[in-house]
Structure formats: C-alpha cells, structure tokens
C-alpha positions in Angstrom: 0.0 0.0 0.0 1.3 3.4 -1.1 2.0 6.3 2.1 0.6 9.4 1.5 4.1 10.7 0.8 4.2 8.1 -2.2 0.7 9.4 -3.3 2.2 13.4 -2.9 5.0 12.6 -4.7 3.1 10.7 -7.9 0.5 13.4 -7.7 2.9 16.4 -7.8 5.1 15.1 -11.1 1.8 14.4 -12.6 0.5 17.8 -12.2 3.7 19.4 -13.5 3.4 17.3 -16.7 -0.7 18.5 -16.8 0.3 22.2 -16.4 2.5 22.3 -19.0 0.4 20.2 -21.5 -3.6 21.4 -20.3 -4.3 24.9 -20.5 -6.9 25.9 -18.1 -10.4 26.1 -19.1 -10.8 29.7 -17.8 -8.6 30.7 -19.8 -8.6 29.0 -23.2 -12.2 31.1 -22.6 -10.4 34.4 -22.3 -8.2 33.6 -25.3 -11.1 32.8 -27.5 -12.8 36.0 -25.7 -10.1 38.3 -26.7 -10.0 36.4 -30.5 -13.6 37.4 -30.7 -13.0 41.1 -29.8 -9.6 41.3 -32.4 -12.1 39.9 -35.4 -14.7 42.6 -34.3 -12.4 45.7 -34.3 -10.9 44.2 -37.7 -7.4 44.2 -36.1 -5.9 41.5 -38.4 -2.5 41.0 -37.2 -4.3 40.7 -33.6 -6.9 38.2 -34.9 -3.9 36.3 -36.7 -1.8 36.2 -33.4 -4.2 34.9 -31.4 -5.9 32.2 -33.7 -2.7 30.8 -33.7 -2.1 30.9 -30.1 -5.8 28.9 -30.2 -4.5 26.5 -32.5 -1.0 26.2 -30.8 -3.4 24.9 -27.8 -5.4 22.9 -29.8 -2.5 21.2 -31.7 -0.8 20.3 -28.2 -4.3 18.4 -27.1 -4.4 16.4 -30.3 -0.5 15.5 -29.5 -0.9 15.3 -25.7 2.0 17.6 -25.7 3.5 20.7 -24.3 1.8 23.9 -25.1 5.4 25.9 -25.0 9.0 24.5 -24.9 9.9 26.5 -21.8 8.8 24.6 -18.8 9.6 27.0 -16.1 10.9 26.9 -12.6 8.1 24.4 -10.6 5.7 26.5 -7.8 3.5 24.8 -5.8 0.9 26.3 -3.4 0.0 23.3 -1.0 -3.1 23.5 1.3 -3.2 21.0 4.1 -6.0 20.0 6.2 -5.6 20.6 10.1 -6.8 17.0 10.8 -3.9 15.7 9.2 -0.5 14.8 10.9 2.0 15.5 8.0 6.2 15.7 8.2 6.2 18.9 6.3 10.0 18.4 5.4 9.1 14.8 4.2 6.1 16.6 2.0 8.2 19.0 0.5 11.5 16.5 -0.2 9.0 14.7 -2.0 7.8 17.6 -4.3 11.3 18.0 -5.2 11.5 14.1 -6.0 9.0 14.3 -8.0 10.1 17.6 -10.4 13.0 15.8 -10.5 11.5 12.7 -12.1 8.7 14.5 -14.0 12.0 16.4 -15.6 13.7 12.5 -16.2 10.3 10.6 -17.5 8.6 13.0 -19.6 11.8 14.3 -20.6 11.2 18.3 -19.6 13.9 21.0 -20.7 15.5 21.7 -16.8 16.2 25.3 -16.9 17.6 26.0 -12.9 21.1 27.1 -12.9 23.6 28.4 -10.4 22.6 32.1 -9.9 26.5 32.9 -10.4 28.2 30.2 -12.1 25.4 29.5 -14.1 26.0 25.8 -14.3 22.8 23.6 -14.9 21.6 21.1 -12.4 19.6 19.5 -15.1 16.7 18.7 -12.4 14.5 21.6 -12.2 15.5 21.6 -8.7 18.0 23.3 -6.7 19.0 25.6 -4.1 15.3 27.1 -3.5 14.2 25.2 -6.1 11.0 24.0 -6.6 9.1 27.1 -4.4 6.5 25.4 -2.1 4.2 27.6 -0.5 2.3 26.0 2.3 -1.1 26.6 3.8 -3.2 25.1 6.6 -6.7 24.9 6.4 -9.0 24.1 9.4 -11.1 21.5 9.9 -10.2 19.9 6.5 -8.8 16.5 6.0 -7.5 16.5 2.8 -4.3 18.1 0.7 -4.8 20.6 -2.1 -1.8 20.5 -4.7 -1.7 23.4 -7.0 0.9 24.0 -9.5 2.5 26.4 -11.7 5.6 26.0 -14.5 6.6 29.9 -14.0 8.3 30.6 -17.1 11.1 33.4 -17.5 9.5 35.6 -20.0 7.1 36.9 -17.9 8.9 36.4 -14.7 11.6 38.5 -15.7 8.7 41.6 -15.8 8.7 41.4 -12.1 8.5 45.0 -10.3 8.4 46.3 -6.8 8.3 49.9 -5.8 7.6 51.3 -2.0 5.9 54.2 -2.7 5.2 57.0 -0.1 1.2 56.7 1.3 1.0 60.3 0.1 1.2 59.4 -3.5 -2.3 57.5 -2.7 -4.3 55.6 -5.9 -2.9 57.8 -8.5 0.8 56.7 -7.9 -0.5 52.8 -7.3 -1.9 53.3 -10.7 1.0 55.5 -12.2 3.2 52.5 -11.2 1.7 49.9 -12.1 0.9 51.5 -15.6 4.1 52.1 -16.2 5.8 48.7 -15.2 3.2 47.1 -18.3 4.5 49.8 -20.7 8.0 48.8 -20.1 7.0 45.4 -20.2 6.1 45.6 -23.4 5.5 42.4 -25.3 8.7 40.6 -23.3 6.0 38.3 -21.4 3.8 37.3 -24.4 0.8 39.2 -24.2 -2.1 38.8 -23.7 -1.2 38.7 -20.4 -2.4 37.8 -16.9 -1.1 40.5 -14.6 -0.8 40.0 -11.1 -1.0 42.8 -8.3 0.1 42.6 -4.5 -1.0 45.9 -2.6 0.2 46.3 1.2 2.0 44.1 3.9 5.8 44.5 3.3 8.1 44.0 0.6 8.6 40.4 0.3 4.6 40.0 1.1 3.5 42.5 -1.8 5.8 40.0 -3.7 4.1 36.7 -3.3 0.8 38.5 -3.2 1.5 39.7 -7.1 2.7 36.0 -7.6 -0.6 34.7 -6.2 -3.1 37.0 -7.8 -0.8 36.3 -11.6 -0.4 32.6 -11.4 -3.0 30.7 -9.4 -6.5 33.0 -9.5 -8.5 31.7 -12.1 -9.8 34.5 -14.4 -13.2 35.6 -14.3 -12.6 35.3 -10.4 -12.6 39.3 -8.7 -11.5 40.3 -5.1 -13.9 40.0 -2.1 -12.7 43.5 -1.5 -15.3 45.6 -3.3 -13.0 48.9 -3.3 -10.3 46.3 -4.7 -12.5 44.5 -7.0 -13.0 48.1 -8.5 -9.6 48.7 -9.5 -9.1 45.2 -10.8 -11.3 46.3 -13.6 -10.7 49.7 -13.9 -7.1 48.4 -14.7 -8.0 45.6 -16.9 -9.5 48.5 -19.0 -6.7 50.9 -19.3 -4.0 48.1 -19.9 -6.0 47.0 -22.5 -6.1 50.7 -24.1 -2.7 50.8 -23.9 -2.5 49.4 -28.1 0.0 46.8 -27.0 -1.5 43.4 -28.2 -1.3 40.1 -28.6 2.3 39.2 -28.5 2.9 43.1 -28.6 1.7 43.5 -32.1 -1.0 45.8 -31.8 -4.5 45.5 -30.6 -7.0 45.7 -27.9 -6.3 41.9 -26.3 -2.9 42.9 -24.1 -3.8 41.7 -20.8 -6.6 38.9 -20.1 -7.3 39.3 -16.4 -6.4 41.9 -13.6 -5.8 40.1 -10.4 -5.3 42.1 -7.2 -4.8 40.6 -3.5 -3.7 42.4 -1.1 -2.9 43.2 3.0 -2.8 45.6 5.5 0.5 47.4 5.7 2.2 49.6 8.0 0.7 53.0 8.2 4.0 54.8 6.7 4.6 52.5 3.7 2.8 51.6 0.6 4.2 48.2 -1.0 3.3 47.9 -4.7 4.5 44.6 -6.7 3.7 43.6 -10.0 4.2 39.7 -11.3 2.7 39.2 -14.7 1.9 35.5 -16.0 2.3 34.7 -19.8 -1.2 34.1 -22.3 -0.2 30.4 -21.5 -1.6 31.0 -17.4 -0.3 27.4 -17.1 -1.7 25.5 -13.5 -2.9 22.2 -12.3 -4.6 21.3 -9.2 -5.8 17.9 -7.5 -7.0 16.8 -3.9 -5.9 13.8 -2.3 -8.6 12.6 0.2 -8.0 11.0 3.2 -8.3 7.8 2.1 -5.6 8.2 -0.5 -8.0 9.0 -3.5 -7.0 12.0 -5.8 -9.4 13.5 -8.2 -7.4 16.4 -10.4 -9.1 19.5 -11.6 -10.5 18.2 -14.5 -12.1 15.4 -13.5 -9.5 12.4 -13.8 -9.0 10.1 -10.8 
C-alpha cells in the first residue's frame, strides 16, 4: 500500500506534466474572448496572433504535448487540512522528488542554474528550487496541490516599488501602468497580470505571484474597493494598443488580479508579477483515504 508521501509525490510530477500540456479552461475562454474582440475591431495581425495561439493549444491536445517548450521553474501552493499529521520536510522532499522525475520521464527542458556560475543542475531543482508555499486549512482532512511551471518571459517583468502613502491611488496606478509599458510584449501578451497591494516588501511580492499565477480569471477580489480597480485596470492596460504578443490591438492583458494586505501606516508596497497568455496551472485533492481526483475530473 502506497504512504501518503508516495501518493504526494506521484500526484505532484503528474500535475507538472498537466500544467505544462492542459491549458486551463478559464482561460482557453479568455483567449477565445479576446479572439472574438480582435475579429470585431478588424485588427488582423491581432486576430492572426491569437488564432494561432488557439490553434497552438489545440494542436498540443491532439498531440498530448506541451503547449510551450519553456517549462519554467516548478511552484507549488499546497493547502493542508488541520486534521492531518503531516512531516512537512518529508512533503516538500518529495515535491522535489517528483520535479525531478517529471524532468527525467517526460523528458522536460531543466532550466535552474547556479545564480552565479550558471552551471545547470539539469533537475529543475536546486538551491530554493522548486518554491512550495504551504497553507493550513482548518477542519479539513484532505491536501490541495496546485501548480504552476513559471516561465522566464514573464517572470523577468517582475517590479516592486515602496511608494510613499501620500502618492495615494494615483501613484499605485502611475506604477503599475508604467511597469506594463516597459514590459512591453517581453511576457507574451495577452497577459495575466498579477497585483500585491500592502503588507511588506517580500509580502507585496508573493501576493503579485498569487493574484498572476494561481487566481482563475473571471474570479474578482472579495474586496469591493479592490474588485473596482481590478477592472478599472484591466481596462486601461488593454487601451494601452499593446497586443497580442505586442503587435497591436485591444487583447494585451486577459485578467487583472489584485490581492492584497494591511501594511504599516508609513509605507505603501506595490508589486507587479505578470503571467504569460499560457496561465499554465494544475490542481488535485488527495482525500484522506488516499484518493486524488485532479481539476478536470481524472482520478
């Protein structure tokens, strides 16, 4: 009979290979959404870029292959249920067990590399490497696996900017504007652009990670004042004429996602984290009793 570490470990290389072969439903929607809008404006290079972004998805279903050749650095967000005793140093050496085999079996291109020396490990692991963010949820008995292949294009348009309180909205927005204009089309618009407001530095960080690479689009902030400005900024981004793949158009980002925190009444924390058109995440649940059932339905 398999532990629950073996069952982590088998379900965590699966959901890397998933990620980076299933594009999520939401948004192949948003894709074919902002396809629609290009062939209604008459923007032909836009309508060209992103009907063969549709058929680059659809090509890699009928192949059961990977959507892009760059498979990222492996992030996972795990959510554990209070009633369960867990080692969490045995949960996350198995994570990094299994990128290292989903890297071996597939094969996958292993892109982590000494920061300084640059010399591969040829893993997808290292020194940091995979991220696993952990969560606790009460009163639950199960463990929630989500993951993300963050690739370098759009995590290279990573920004962070303490601004003073007294620059208010206007200098949030002035900020955040500007970090998608320099962007450009370096992160393979149409994008998914993540937000963190508040908390400190490093928090404003992996807030703007969470709100780009695991809310599902379509999704808004519980936070109506927030909720306000997601959309208010999914408008002007997409006024800003960069397009599809930075070509022109009206489709340059496909979601807005802000989360946010309370912060320290002399500091305003502003990060940006912007995800590529690809949005690439998988999720499962393994129950109690050792069954997993993965976001789209297999088990």
């Amino acid at each position: 009979m398999h532990s629950i570490y073996d069952i982590i470990e088998t379900v965590a290389r699966d959901l890397y290979w998933i990620a980076l072969k299933d594009i999520p439903a939401d948004v192949r929607g948003a894709l074919r959404r902002g396809l629609a809008t290009e062939q209604k404006d008459g923007n032909a290079t836009a309508e060209q870029v992103l009907f063969t972004i549709v058929e680059n998805i659809r090509t890699a279903d009928e192949q059961d292959t990977l959507v892009c050749q760059d498979t990222g650095l492996p992030v996972y967000k795990v959510l554990v249920g209070g009633k369960l005793t867990l080692d969490v140093a045995e949960l996350k050496a198995r994570i990094r067990i299994a990128c290292e085999r989903a890297t071996a079996e597939y094969p996958l291109r292993s892109n982590s590399v000494h920061p300084l020396t640059r010399k591969h490990t040829g893993t997808n692991t290292g020194q940091g490497i995979p991220i696993v963010k952990l969560e606790f949820v009460p009163e639950a008995d199960t463990i929630e696996i989500h993951m993300a292949p963050k690739g370098s294009g759009s995590e290279n348009m990573s920004f962070l900017k303490m601004l003073n309180p007294s620059e208010g909205l206007k200098g949030i927005r002035k900020f955040v504007l500007q970090c998608i204009f320099e962007s450009g089309a370096r992160p393979c618009p149409p994008m998914i652009v993540g937000i963190g407001l508040g908390g400190t530095s490093d928090l404003a960080m992996q807030l703007a990670k969470e709100a780009s690479t695991f809310r599902k689009i379509g999704s808004s902030s519980d936070d109506p004042d927030v909720a306000q400005l997601e959309h208010e900024f999914l408008e002007k981004i997409n006024q800003t004429g960069i397009g599809p793949q930075g070509l022109g158009g009206t489709t340059t980002a496909l979601a807005v996602h802000i989360e946010w925190a309370h912060t320290h009444i002399s500091q305003s924390p502003v990060a940006v984290n912007i995800q590529c058109w690809r949005g690439e995440r998988a999720e499962a649940v393994i129950a109690a009793d050792g069954k997993v059932t993965y976001a789209n339905g297999t088990s």
